[in-house]
C-alpha positions as CSV (number, residue, x, y, z in Angstrom):
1,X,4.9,17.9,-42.2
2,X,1.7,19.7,-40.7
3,X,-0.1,17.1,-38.1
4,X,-3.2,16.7,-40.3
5,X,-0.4,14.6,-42.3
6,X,1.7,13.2,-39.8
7,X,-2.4,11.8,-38.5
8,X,-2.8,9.9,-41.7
9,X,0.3,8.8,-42.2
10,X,0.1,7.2,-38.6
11,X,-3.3,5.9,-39.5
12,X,-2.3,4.1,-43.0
13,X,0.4,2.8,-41.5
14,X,-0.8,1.8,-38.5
15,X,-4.1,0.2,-38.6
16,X,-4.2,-1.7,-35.2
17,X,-4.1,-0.2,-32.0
18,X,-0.5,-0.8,-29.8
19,X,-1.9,-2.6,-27.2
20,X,-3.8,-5.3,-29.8
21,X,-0.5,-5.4,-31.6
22,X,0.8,-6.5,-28.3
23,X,-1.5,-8.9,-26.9
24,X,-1.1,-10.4,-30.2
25,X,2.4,-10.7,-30.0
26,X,2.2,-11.9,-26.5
27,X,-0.6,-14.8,-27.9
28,X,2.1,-15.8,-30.6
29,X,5.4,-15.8,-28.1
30,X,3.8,-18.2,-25.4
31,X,1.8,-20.3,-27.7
32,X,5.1,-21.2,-28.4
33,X,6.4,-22.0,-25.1
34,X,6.0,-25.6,-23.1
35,X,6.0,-26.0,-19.5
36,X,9.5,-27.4,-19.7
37,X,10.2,-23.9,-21.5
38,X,8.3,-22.3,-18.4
39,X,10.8,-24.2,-15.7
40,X,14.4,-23.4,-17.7
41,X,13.6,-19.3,-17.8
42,X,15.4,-17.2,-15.5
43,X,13.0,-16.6,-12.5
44,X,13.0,-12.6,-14.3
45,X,12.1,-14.1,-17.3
46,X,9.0,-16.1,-16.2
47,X,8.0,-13.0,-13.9
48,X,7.8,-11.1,-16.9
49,X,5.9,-14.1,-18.8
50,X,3.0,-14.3,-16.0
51,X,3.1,-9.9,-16.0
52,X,2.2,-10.3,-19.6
53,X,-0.4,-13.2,-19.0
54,X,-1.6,-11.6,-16.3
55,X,-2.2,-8.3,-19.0
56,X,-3.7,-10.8,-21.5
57,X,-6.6,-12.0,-19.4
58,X,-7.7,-8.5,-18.3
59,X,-5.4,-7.0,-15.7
60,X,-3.3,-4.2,-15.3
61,X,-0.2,-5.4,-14.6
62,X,3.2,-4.0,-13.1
63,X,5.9,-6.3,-12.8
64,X,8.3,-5.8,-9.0
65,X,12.4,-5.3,-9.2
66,X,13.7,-8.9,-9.0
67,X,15.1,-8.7,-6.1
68,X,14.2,-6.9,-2.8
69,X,10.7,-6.7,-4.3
70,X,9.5,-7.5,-0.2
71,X,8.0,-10.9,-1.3
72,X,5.6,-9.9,-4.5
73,X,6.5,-10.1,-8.0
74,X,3.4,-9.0,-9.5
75,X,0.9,-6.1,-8.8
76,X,-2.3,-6.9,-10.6
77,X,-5.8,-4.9,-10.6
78,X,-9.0,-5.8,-12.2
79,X,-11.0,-2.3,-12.6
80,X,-14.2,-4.4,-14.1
81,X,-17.3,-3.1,-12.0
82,X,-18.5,-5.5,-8.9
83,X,-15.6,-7.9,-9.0
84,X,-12.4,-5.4,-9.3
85,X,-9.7,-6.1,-6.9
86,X,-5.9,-5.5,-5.9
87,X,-3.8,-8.6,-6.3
88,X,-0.3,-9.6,-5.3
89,X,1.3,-12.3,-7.1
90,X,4.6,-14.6,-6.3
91,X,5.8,-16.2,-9.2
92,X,8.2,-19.5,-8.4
93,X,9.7,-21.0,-11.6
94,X,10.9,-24.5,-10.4
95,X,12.1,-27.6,-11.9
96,X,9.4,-30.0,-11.5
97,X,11.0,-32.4,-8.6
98,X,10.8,-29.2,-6.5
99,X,7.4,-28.3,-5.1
100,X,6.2,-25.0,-3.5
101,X,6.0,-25.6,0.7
102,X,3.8,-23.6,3.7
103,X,6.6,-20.9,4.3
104,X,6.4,-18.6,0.9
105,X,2.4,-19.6,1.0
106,X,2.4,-18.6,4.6
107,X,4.3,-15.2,4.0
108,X,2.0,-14.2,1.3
109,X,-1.0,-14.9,3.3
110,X,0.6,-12.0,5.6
111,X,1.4,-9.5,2.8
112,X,-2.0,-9.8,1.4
113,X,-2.7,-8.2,5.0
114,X,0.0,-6.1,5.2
115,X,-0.6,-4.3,2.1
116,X,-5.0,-4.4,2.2
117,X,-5.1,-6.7,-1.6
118,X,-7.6,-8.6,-2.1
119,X,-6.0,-11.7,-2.7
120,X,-2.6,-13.3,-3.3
121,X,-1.6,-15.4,-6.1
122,X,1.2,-17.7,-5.9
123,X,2.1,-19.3,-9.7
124,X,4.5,-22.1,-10.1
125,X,5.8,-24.1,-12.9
126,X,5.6,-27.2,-10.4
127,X,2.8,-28.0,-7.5
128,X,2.6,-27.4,-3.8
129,X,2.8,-29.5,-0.9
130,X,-0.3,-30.6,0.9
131,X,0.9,-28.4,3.7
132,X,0.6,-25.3,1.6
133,X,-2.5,-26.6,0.3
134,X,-4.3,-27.4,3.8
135,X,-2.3,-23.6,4.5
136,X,-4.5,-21.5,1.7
137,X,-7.7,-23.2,2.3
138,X,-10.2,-20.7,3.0
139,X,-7.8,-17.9,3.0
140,X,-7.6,-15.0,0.0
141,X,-5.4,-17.0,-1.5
142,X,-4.8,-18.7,-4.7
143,X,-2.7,-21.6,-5.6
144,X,-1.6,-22.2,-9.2
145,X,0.5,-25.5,-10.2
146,X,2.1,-26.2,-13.5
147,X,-0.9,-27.6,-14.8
148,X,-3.0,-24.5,-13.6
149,X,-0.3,-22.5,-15.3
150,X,-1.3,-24.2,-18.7
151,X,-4.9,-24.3,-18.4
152,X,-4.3,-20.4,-17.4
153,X,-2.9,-19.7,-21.1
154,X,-5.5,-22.1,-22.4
155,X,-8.1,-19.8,-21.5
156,X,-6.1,-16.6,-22.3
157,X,-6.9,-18.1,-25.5
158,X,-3.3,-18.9,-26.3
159,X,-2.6,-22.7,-26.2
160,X,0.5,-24.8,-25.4
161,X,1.7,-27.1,-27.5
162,X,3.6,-30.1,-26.6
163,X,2.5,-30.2,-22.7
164,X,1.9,-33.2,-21.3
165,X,-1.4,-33.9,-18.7
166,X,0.1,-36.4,-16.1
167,X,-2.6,-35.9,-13.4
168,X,-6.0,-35.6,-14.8
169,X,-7.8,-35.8,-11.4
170,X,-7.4,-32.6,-10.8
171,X,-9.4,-30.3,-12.7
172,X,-7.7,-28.2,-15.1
173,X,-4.7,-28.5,-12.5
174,X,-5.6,-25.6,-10.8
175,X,-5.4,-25.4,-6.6
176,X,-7.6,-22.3,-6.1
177,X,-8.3,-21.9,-2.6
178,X,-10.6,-18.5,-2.1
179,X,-11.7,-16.5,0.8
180,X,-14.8,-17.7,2.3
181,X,-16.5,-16.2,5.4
């Protein structure tokens, strides 16, 4: 087959581009997923579910080794012009009884140093302890609770079904915490 061929028949049968195909397929898979879903993955599992929301909502993405990963589980960059940055990013799938303390907040806030990011990003299934709370304040850090988490794939434009909104004074459930001079 001469490639002027092989080029049409790519293009008949494949009209959309890869990486539409796969956001797409990403939309459908966690529009299907609950936060309950979230907390009973394999911590690999949800890594690999916020690398791929992370890629949804406009970053580039590379997701660690699980283990000996030296503390981050996500490398994200933004490349838009004026607000591009380097982000790390812990991800901590817990059971919702269980919330995220100072320590892994506190040894993020010294990677993000370490390794000259912008920011870090810790996401959990469950919430944080006012001591990791009081921790990120005005740091380059950002805080994300289970009920960040689903306003998160809310605005990737891929909702959650069947998730339950127990604290509505927060709003949208998100701790974000950002640097401030």
């Amino acid at each position: 087959m001469s490639q002027e061929e092989n080029h049409t028949s790519d293009s008949t049968t494949d009209s959309a581009e890869p990486e539409d195909r796969g956001a797409a397929e990403v939309s459908r898979c966690l529009a299907s997923l609950t936060l309950d879903q979230f907390q009973i993955m394999t911590p690999g599992e949800f890594e690999t579910a916020m690398t791929q929301l992370l890629r949804s909502l406009g970053f580039q993405a590379e997701q660690t080794q699980l283990t000996a990963d030296g503390g981050v589980g996500i490398w994200a960059v933004d490349s838009r012009p004026m607000i591009s940055s380097r982000v790390i990013v812990q991800c901590k799938r817990y059971d919702s009884s269980v919330s995220v303390g100072e320590p892994p907040v506190r040894e993020l806030y010294g990677l993000v140093h370490a390794l000259g990011v912008t920011k870090g990003i810790v996401i959990t299934t469950s919430r944080f302890t006012t001591g990791a709370i009081r921790f990120a304040e005005r740091k380059p850090l950002e805080l994300i609770d289970g009920i960040g988490l689903i306003s998160l794939v809310r605005n990737a434009g891929v909702p959650l079904r069947g998730v339950s909104h127990p604290d509505r004074s927060r709003k949208f459930g998100v701790l974000m915490r950002s640097y401030t001079n």
